[in-house]
DRENTORKOL-644726 format. One record per residue: x, y, z of N, C-alpha, C in turn. Coordinates in steps of 0.02 Angstrom, whole numbers, padded with zeros to 5 digits, always signed. Layout:
BEGIN
XYZXYZXYZ...
This chain:
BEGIN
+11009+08434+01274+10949+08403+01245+10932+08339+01283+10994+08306+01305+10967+08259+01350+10935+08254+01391+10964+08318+01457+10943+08328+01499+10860+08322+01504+10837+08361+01435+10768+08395+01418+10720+08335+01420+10749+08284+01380+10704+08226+01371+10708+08210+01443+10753+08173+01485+10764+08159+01545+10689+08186+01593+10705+08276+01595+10637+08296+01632+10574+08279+01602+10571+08246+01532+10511+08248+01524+10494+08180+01524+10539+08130+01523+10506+08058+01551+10486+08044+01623+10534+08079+01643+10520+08085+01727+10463+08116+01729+10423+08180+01708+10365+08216+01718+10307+08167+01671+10312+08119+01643+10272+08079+01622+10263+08022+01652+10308+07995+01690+10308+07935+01729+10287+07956+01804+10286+08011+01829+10239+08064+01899+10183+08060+01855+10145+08086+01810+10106+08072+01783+10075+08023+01791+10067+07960+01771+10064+07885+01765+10027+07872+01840+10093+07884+01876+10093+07861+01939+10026+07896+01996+09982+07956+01964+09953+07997+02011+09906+07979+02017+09840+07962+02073+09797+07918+02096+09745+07984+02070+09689+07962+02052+09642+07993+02009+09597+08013+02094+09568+08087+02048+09538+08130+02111+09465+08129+02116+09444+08100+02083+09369+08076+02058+09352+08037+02031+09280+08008+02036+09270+07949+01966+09192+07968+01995+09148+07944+01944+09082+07943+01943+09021+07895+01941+08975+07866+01975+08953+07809+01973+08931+07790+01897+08883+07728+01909+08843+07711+01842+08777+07757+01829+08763+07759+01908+08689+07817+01911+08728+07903+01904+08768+07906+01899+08799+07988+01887+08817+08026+01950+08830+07971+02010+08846+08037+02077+08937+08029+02052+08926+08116+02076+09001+08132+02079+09040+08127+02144+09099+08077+02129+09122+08054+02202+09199+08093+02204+09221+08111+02253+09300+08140+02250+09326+08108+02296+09380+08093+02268+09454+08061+02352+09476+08115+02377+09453+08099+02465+09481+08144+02505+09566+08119+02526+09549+08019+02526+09628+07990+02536+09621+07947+02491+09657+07907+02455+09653+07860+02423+09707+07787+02451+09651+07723+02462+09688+07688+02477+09707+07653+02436+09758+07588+02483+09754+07530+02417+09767+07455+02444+09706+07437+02466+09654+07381+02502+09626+07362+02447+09590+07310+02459+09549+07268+02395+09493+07313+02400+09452+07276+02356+09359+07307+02351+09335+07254+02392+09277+07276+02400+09213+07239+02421+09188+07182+02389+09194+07112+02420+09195+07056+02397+09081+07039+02440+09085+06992+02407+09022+06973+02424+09021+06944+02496+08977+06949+02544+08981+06908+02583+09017+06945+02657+09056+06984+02632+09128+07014+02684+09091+07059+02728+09109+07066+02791+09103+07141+02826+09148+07188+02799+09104+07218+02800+09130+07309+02773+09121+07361+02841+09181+07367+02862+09181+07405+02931+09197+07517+02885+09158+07552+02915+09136+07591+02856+09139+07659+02933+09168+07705+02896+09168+07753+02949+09128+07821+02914+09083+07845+02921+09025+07880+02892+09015+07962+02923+08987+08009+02903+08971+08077+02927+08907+08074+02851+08864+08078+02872+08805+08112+02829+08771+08177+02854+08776+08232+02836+08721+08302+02852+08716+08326+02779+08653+08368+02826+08643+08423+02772+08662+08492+02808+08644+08568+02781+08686+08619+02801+08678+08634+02896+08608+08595+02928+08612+08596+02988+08577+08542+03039+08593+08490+03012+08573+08420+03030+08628+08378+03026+08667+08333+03079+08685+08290+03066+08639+08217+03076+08647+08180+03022+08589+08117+03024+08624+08048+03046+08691+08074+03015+08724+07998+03065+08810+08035+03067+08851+08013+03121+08904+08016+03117+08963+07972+03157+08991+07910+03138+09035+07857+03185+09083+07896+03214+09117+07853+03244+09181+07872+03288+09228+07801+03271+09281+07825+03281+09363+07771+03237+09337+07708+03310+09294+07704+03361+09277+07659+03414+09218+07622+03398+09184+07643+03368+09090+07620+03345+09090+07640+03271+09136+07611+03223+09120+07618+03145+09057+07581+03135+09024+07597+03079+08965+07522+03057+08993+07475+03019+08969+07430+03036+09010+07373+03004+08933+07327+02948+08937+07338+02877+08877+07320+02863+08916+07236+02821+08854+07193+02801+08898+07144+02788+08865+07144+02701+08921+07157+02655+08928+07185+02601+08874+07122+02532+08829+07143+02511+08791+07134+02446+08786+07162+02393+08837+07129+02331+08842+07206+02284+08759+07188+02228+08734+07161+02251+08670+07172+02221+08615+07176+02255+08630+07233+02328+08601+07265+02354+08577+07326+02330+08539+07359+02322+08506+07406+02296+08478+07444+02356+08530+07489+02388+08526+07550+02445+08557+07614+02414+08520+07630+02394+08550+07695+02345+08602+07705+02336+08616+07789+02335+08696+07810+02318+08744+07781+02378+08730+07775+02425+08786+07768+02468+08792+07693+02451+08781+07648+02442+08784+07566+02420+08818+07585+02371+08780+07612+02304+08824+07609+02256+08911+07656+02257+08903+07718+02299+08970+07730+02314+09021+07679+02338+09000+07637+02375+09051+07607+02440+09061+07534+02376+09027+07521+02349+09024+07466+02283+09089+07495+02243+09125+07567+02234+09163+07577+02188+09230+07581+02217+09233+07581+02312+09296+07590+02356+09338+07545+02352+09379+07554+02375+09426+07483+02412+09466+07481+02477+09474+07461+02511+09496+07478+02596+09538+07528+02601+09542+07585+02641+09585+07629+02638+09551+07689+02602+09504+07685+02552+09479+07734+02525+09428+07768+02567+09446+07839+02582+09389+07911+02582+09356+07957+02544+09296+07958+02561+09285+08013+02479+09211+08049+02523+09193+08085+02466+09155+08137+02470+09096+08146+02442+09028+08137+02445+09001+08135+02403+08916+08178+02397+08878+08196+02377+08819+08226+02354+08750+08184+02365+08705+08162+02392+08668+08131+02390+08592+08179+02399+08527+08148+02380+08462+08203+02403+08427+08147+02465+08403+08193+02498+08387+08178+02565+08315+08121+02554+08283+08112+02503+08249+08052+02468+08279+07993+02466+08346+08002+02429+08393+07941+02399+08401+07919+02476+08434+07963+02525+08465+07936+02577+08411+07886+02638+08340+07939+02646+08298+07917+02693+08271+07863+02661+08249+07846+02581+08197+07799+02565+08241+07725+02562+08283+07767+02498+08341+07698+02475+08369+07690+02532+08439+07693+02591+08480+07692+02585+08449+07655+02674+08424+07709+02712+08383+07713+02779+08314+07655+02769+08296+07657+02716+08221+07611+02708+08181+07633+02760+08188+07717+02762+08129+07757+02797+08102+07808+02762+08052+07844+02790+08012+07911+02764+08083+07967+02807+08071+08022+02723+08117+08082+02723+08083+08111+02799+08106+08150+02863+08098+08164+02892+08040+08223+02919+08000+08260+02930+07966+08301+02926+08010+08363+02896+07988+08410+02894+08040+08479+02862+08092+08476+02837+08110+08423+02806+08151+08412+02770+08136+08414+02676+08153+08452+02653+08145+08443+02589+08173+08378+02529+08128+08320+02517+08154+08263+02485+08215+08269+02444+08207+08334+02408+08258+08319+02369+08328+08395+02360+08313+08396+02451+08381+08441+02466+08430+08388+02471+08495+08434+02453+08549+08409+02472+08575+08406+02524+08603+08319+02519+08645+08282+02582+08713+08261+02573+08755+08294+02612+08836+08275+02617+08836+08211+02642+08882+08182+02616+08896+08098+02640+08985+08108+02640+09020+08116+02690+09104+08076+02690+09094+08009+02728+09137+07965+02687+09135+07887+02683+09190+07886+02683+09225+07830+02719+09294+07798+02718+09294+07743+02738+09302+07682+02700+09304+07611+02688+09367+07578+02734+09350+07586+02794+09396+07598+02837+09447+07506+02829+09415+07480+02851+09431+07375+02824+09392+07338+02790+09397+07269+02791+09364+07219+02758+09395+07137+02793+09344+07120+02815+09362+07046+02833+09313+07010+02828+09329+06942+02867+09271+06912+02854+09219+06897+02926+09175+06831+02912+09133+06845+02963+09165+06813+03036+09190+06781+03027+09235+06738+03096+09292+06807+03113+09323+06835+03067+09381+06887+03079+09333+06957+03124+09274+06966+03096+09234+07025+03132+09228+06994+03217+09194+06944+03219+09162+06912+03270+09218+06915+03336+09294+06900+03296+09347+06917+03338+09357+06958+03365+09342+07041+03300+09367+07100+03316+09312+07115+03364+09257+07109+03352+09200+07134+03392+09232+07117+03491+09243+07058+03473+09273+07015+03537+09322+07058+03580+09365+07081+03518+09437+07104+03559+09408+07203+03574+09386+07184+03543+09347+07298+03545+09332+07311+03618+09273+07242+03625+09229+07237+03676+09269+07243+03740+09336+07180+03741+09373+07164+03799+09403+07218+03813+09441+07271+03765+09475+07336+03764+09408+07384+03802+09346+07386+03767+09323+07449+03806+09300+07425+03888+09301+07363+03890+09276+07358+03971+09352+07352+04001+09437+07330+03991+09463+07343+04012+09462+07428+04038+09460+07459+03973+09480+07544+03991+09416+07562+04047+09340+07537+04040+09307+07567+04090+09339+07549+04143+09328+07496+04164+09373+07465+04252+09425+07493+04264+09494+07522+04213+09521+07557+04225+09494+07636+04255+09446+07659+04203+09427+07737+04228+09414+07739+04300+09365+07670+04326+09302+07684+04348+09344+07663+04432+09420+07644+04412+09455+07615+04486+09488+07689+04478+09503+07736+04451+09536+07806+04447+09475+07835+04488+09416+07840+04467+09352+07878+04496+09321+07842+04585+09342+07776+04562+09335+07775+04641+09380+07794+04698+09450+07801+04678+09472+07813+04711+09481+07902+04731+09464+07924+04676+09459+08023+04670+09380+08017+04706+09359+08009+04690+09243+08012+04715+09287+07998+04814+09312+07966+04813+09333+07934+04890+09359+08001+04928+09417+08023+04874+09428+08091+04905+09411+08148+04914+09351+08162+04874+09302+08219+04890+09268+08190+04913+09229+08147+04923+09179+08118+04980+09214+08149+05076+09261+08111+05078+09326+08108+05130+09311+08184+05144+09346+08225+05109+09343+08314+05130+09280+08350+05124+09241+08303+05092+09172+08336+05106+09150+08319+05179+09141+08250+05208+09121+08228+05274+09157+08278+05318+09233+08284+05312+09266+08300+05369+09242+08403+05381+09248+08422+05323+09191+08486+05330+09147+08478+05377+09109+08430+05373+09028+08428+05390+09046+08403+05475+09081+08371+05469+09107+08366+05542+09070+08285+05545+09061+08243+05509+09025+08199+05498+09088+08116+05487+09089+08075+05516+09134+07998+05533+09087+07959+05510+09106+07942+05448+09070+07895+05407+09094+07798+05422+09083+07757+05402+09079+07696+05391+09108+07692+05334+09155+07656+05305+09191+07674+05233+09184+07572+05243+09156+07548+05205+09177+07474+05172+09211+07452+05111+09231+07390+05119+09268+07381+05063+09260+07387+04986+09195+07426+04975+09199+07445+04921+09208+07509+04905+09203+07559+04975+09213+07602+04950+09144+07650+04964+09118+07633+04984+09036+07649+05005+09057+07663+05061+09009+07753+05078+09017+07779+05148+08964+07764+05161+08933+07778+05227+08873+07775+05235+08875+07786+05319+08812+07813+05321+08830+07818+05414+08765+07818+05439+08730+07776+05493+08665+07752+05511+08650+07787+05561+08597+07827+05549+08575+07881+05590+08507+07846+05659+08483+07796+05625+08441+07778+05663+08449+07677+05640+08454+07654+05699+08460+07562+05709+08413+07518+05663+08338+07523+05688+08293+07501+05687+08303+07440+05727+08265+07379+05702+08247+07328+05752+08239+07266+05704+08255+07211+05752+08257+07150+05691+08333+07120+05649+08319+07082+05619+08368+07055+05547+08376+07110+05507+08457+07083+05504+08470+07168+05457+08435+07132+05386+08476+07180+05336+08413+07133+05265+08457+07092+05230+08441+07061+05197+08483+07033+05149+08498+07010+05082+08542+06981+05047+08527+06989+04984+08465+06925+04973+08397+06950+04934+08353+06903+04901+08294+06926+04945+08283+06987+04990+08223+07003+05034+08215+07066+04982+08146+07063+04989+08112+07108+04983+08093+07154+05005+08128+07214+05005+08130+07279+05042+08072+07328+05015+08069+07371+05054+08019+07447+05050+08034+07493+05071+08072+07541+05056+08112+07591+05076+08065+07673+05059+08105+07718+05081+08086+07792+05061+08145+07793+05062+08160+07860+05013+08217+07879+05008+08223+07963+04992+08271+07993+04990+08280+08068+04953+08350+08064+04922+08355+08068+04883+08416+08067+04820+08428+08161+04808+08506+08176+04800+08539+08240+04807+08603+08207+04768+08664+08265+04757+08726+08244+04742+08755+08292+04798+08809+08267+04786+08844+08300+04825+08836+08366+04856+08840+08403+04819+08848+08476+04813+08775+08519+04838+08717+08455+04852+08674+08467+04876+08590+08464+04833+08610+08478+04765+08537+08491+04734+08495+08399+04713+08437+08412+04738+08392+08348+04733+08395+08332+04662+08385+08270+04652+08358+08224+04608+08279+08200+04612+08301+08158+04680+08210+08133+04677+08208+08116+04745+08167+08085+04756+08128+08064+04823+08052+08040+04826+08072+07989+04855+07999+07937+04867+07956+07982+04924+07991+08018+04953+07955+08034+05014+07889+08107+04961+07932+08142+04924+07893+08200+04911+07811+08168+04869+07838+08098+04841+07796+08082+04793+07729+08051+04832+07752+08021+04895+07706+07987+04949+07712+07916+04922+07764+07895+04867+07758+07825+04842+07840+07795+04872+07818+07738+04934+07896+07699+04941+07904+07650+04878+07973+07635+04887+07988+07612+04852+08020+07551+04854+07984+07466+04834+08013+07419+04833+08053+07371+04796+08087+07334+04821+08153+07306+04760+08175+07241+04792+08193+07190+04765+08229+07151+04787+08306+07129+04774+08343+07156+04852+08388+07192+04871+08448+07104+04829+08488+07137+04804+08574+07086+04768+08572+07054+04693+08516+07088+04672+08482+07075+04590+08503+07103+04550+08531+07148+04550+08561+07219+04505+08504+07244+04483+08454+07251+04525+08395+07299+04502+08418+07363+04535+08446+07393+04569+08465+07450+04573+08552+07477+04582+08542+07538+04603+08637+07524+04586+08669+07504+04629+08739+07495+04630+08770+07444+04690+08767+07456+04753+08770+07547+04748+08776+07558+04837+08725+07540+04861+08674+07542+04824+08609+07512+04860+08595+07441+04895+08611+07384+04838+08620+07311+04849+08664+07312+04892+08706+07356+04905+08758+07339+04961+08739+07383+05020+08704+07424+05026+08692+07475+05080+08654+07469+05116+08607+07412+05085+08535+07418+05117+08531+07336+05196+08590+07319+05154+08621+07254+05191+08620+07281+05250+08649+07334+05285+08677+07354+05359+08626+07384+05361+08575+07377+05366+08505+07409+05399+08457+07352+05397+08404+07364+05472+08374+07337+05496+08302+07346+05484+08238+07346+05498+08189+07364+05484+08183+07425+05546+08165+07487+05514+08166+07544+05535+08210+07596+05528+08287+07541+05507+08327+07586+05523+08341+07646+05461+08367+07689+05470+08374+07742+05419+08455+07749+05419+08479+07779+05360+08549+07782+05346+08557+07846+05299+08606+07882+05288+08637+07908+05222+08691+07876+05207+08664+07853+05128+08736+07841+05090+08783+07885+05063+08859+07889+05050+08881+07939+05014+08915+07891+04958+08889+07899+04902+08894+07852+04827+08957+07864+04797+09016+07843+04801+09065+07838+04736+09037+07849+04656+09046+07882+04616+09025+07852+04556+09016+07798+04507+09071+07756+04531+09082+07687+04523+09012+07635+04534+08987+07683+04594+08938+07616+04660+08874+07655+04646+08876+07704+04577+08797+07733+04565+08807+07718+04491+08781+07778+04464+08769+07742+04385+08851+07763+04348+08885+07755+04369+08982+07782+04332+08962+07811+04265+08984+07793+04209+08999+07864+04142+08926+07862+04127+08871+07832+04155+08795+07859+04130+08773+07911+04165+08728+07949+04118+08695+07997+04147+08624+07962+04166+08594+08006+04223+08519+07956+04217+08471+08046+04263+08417+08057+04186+08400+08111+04202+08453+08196+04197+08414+08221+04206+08422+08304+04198+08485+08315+04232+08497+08299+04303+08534+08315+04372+08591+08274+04361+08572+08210+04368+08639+08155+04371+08679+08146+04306+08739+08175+04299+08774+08186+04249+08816+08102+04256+08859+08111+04206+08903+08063+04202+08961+08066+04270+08988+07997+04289+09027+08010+04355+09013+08049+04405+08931+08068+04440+08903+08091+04478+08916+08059+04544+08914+08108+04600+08936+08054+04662+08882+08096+04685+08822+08021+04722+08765+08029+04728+08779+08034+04820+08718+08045+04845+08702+08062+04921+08639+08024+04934+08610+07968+04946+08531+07966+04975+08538+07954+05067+08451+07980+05081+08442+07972+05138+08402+07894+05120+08397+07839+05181+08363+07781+05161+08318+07768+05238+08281+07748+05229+08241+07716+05276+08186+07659+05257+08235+07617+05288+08188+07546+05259+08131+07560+05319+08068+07538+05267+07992+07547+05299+07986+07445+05307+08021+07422+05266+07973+07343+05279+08018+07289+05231+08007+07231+05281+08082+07183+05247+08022+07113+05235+08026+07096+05189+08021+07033+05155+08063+06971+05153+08059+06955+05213+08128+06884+05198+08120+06835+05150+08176+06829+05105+08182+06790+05066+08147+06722+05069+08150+06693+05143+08148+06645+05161+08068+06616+05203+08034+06671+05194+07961+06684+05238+07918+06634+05197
């Protein structure tokens, strides 16, 4: 008989102890824990760093990543619909699940118009997870240290890609039967024709034609097809590096091909249809007309 009581204080005190699998707002949305944390709530004033997925059955309308959460800075007598009032009932650590109509979300929540073909008051999935909470000097930090982390890791990628872009560049030339110019950045380039004059320099005003390709051969663009050259003033970061740096060893007339690292063109951006991310670009150049800085 002892025993008996025994299992049943123990199965009452598991009881006690079990974190509830739902609760329901004041306006009636039904919310469920996917995890349940146990972080404070949402204080006035605080950033609320908030990791989000909203769709409906074939739309996603927003969705973060654990790198780019939203971080909103918390008003509990804000009035942004269900999702305000959900994240009003969390506490750090908490995930949940919840029901919203595509009205509540675009008018309240977005402070926009429901989308075209969208029906106002279809249903919208919302998972929410109240990922932290700090304050505004503690964000300003994190923002700080995020920032320093993702430009460390690019410079890391982007010294991996220059040095790989180097080695298919390398076995691509030597195919072609072609002895490039390799400088210290990493920029090939090899000058097919001199020209005449001051080479250019950084703060002149150049006028070039050009034809842009990748590697592998298929065009991008070209000034020449359009009949429009193209001018820039060359060490500005108005164009990409191999350029500011390429256009230096040419003279007026002279013509060159560059062979672009990805690093020394646009690195993890895409720009257009053709140029993918980490693209290793090819142009032909021929400066038409130099602007000295100094004229």
């Amino acid at each position: 008989m002892r025993k008996l009581w025994i299992v049943i204080l123990v199965a009452v005190a598991f009881a006690c102890t079990q974190q509830p699998k739902s609760f329901q707002t004041e306006s009636g949305v039904e919310v469920t824990y996917l995890e349940k944390g146990d972080g404070t709530k949402p204080t006035k004033d605080s950033i609320i760093v908030v990791q989000l997925k909203v769709a409906n059955d074939s739309t996603v309308f927003t969705e973060t990543t654990e790198d780019q959460p939203i971080a909103l800075a918390f008003d509990p007598e804000m009035e942004a619909g269900d999702v305000q009032e959900v994240l009003s009932g969390l506490q750090v650590g908490d995930s949940v699940s919840f029901t919203t109509t595509a009205k509540n979300l675009f008018e309240e929540t977005y402070q926009s118009q429901v989308p075209p073909g969208i029906d106002p008051e279809s249903a919208v999935n919302v998972n929410m997870k109240m990922a932290d909470q700090m304050s505004s000097d503690a964000y300003r930090a994190y923002v700080t240290q995020k920032r320093e982390e993702q430009m460390a890791k690019e410079a890391e990628e982007l010294e991996e890609k220059l040095a790989t872009d180097g080695e298919a560049i390398d076995a691509y030339l030597a195919e072609q039967g072609i002895e490039p110019i390799i400088s210290d950045s990493g920029l090939r380039y090899v000058i097919t024709e001199e020209g005449s004059g001051a080479n250019v320099e950084a703060g002149d005003n150049v006028t070039v034609h050009y034809d842009g390709r990748l590697l592998s051969g298929e065009a991008f663009d070209s000034s020449r097809d359009r009949g429009q050259p193209f001018s820039f003033v060359v060490g500005q970061g108005r164009v990409i590096k191999a350029w500011d740096e390429g256009l230096t060893y040419l003279k007026k007339g002279g013509k060159a091909t560059l062979y672009v690292p990805s690093p020394l063109g646009y690195g993890s951006r895409a720009a257009g249809p053709v140029i993918k991310p980490y693209s290793i670009l090819v142009f032909d150049v021929e400066v038409l007309d130099i602007e000295k800085s100094n004229d």
